[in-house]
N, C-alpha and C positions, 0 to 999 in steps of 0.2 A: 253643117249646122252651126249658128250663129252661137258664139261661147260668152257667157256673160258671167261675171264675175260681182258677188256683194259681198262689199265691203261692213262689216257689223261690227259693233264696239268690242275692243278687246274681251270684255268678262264673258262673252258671247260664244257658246261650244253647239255649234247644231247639231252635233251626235245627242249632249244629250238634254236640246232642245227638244230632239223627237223624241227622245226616251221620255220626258216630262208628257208631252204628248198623250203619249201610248199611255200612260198612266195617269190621265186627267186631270194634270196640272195646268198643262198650256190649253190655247183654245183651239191654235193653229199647228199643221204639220210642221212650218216652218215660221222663223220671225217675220210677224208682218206677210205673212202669207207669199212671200217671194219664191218658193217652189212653183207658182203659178207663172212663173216665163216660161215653164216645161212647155207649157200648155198651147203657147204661142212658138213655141219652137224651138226654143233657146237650151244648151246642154248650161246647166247651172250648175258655176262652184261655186263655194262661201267660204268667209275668212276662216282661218285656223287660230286659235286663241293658244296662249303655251302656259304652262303652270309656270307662273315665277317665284320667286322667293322674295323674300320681303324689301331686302335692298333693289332687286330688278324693278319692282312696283311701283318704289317711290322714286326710282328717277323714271320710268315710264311717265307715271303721272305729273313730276314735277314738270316735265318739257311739255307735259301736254296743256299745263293750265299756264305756261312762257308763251305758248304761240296758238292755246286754242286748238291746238292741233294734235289728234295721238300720231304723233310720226313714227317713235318707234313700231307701236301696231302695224302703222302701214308698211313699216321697211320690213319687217319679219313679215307679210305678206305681197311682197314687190313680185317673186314671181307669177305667184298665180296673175295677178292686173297685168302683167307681163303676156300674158296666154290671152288673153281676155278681146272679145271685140266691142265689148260695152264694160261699163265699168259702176254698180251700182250702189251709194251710200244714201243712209238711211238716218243720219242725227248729223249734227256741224261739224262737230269734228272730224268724222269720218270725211266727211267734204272735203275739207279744210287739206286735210292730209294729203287727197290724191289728186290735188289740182296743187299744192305746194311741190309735192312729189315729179308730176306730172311737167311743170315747169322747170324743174331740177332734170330730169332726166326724161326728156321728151322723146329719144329713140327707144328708149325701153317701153313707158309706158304710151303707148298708140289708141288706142279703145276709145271708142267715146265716151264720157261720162253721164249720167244721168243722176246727177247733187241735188238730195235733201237738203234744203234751209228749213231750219222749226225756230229756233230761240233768238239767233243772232241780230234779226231785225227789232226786236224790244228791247234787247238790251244796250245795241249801238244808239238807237233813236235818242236814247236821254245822254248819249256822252257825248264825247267830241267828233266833229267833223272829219277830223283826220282816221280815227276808226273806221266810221263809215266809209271813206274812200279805199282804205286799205281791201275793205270786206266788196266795193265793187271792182278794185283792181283785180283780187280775186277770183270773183265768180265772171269776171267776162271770160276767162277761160275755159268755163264748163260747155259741152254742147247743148245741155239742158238741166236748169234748176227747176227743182220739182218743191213745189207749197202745199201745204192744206189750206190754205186761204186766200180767197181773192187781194184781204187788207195787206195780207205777207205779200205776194205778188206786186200788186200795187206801189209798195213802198220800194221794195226795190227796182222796178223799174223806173220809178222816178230818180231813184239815186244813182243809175247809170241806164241807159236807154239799153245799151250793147248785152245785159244781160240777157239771156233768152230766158226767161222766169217763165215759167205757167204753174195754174192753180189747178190740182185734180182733187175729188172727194174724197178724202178716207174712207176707211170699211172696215170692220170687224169682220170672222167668220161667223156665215149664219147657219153652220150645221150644230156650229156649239151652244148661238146663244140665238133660239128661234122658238117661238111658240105658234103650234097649229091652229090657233082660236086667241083669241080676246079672252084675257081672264077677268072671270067676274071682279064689279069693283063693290071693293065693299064700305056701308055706310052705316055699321052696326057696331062701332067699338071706335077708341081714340085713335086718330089719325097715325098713320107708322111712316116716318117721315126716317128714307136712307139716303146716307152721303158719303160719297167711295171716293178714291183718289190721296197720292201719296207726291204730286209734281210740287215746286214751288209757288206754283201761281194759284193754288188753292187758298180761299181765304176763308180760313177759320174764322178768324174772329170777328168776321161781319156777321158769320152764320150763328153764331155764339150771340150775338147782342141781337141777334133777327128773334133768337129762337129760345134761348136760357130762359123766357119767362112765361112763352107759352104754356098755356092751358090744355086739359086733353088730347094731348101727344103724346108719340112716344117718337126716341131720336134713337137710333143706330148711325154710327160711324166706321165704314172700315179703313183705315189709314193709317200707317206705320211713321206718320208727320204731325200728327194731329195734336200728342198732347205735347209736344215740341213748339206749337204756334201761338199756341192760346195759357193764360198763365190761368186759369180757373173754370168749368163749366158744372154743371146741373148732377149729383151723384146720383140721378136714375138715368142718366145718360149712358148706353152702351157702347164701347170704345174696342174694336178689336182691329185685326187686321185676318186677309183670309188666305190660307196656303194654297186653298186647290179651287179648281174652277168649278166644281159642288159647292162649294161654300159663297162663292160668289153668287151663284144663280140659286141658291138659298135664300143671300140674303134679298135679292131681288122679290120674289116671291114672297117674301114677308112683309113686302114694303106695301103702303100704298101711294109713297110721293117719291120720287127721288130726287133732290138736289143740290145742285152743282155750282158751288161755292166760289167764285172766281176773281181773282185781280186782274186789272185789264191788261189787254195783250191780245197777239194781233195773230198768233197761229195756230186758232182752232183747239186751244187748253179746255181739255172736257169732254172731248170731242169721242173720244172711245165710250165714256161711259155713259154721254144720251145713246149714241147707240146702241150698246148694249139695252139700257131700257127700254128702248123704243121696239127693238127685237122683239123685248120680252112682255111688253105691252104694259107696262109701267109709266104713266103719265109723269113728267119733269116740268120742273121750275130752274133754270140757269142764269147767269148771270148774261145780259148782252152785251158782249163783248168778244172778242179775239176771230168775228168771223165764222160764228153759229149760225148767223141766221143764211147761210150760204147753203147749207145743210137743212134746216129746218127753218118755217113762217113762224110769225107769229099766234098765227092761229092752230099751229101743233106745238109749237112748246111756248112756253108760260115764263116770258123773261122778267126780268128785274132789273131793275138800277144798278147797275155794276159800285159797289163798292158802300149801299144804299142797306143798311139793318132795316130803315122801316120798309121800304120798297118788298124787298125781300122777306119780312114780315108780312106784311099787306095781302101779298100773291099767296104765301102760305094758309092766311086764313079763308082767301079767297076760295081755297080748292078743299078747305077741312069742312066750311059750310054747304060748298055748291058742287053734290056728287056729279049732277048732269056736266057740269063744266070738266071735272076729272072726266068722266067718261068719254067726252070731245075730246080732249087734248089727248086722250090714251088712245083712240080711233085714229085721229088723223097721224100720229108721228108714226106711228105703226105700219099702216098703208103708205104714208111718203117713203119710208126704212125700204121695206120690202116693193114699192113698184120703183125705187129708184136703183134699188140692187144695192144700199151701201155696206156692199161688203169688200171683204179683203182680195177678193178673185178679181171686181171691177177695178178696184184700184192701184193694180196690178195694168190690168189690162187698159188703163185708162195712161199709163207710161207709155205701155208697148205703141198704142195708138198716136202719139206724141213723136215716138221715135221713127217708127215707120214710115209718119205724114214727114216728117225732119227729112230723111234718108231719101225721099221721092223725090225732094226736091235738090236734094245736091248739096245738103245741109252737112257741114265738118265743123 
């Protein structure tokens, strides 16, 4: 049996990941649904996280923000990528680590890798040149870098051809976040307008000058960033954040808009929580940008002018007026969600697929 090894950020304990699980915290058995290589074949370990003490932490973390890279992480986990016939990371640094590692010590570590890119394409693009080449000296040595976005795929293979880049769907689990039916839309009370999300590339405060002066609304925020972004917003505005995934798909069910507040950016930011609404059958308004519309048309989600208050305004009144239009946009994203499968299982499976066409062909 094919042994595959993922690589997860240091703070990352899968024991009691599933314990979170099991008690309806998380949504998945494992992070990002990566138990699903079982499934395809694979006997799956995952990294080991250690309790550090405070001094261990911060030089952990110092070296890791010198080179980008959690190396110590990866060195407390060399054995296991050591045992490994794939080798799977899931955020840049994790990358970073076992293709630097990998180069450092090429008889130990043999596995093919299978490297997440999310962040580092948007943030190298506005700096220097020599960055960017560093980041393609890099990844030419992964066997396969994995995107959520066609625009992230794109950009690095323009930036080094030799990178093997491809773009797979994200997915959510849809046993957690799934509705039997279309739920009634309703057009009997002020619009309940939700906006979830805790990344950097959320932009409050376009959503803030979109929305502070609207009429017959109401606004829910769950975001543990939010009043961190914005220096003032609206005191009937409610501001929480959620611990359990009840509370999330609460606040879902409360909703009747949900949107998705975003700075531009090119991998798919936002991308969990249309999802999730589209599961849940909650019509969205997003920003166009980072490679949504790869996922979802125009004519199942309801974009905006990225960076655009009135835009983003405009769409909001569009859908507080015009129920039939919510209705559409909550129909169609709904049926593309569930006949495209974008869940955590596909996107799983949509690597293995990648690897397997790799391997067929004599790919190292």
């Amino acid at each position: 049996m094919r042994k595959a090894f993922v690589l997860l950020w240091a703070e990352i304990s899968v024991e009691n990941w599933k314990k979170s699980f099991e008690e309806g915290i998380r949504p998945d058995r494992s992070p990002y649904g990566y138990h699903y290589l079982e499934e395809s074949g694979f006997d799956v370990f995952y990294s080991q996280s250690v309790n550090e003490n405070y001094l261990s932490r911060i030089i952990r973390k110092s070296i890791s923000r010198i080179f980008r890279a959690d190396l110590v992480h990866a060195v407390r986990n060399i054995r296991g990528m050591a045992k490994a016939d794939y080798i799977f990371t899931h955020t840049d640094r994790e990358t970073f680590s076992v293709l630097l590692l990998r180069t450092v010590f090429p008889w130990l570590i043999k596995g093919k890798t299978v490297c997440q890119i999310i962040w580092s394409p948007d943030l190298l693009k506005q700096q220097s040149k020599f960055g960017a080449r560093i980041l393609g000296a890099v990844l030419r040595k992964a066997d396969l870098v994995i995107t959520l976005s066609s625009q992230n795929q794109d950009w690095l293979n323009q930036l080094d051809s030799r990178i093997n880049a491809r773009s797979v769907k994200f997915g959510i689990c849809h046993d957690s976040f799934s509705a039997e039916e279309l739920p009634a839309v309703r057009d009997d009370s002020a619009l309940r307008i939700l906006a979830i999300g805790n990344d950097e590339h959320r932009d409050w405060k376009t959503f803030c000058a979109a929305l502070s002066e609207a009429r017959d609304v109401r606004i829910r925020v769950l975001s543990r960033t939010f009043k961190k972004s914005v220096a003032s917003y609206p005191d009937d505005w409610e501001i929480e954040s959620a611990n359990s995934l009840a509370e999330v798909k609460d606040a879902y069910a409360w909703a009747d808009l949900v949107v998705v507040p975003l700075k531009s950016n090119m991998h798919a930011s936002g991308i969990t929580c249309v999802l999730e609404a589209a599961f849940l059958g909650v019509p969205v308004i997003a920003a166009n940008t980072g490679g949504l519309t790869d996922y979802f048309d125009e004519g199942e989600i309801m974009y905006y002018e990225t960076g655009s208050a009135e835009s983003l305004g405009s769409q909001v009144r569009k859908f507080a007026t015009d129920v039939s239009a919510r209705r559409s946009y909550q129909r169609a994203a709904f049926y593309r969600a569930r006949n495209e499968t974008l869940t955590s299982k596909n996107y799983i499976d949509q690597q293995v697929s990648l690897i397997l066409a790799r391997d067929a062909i004599g790919g190292t």
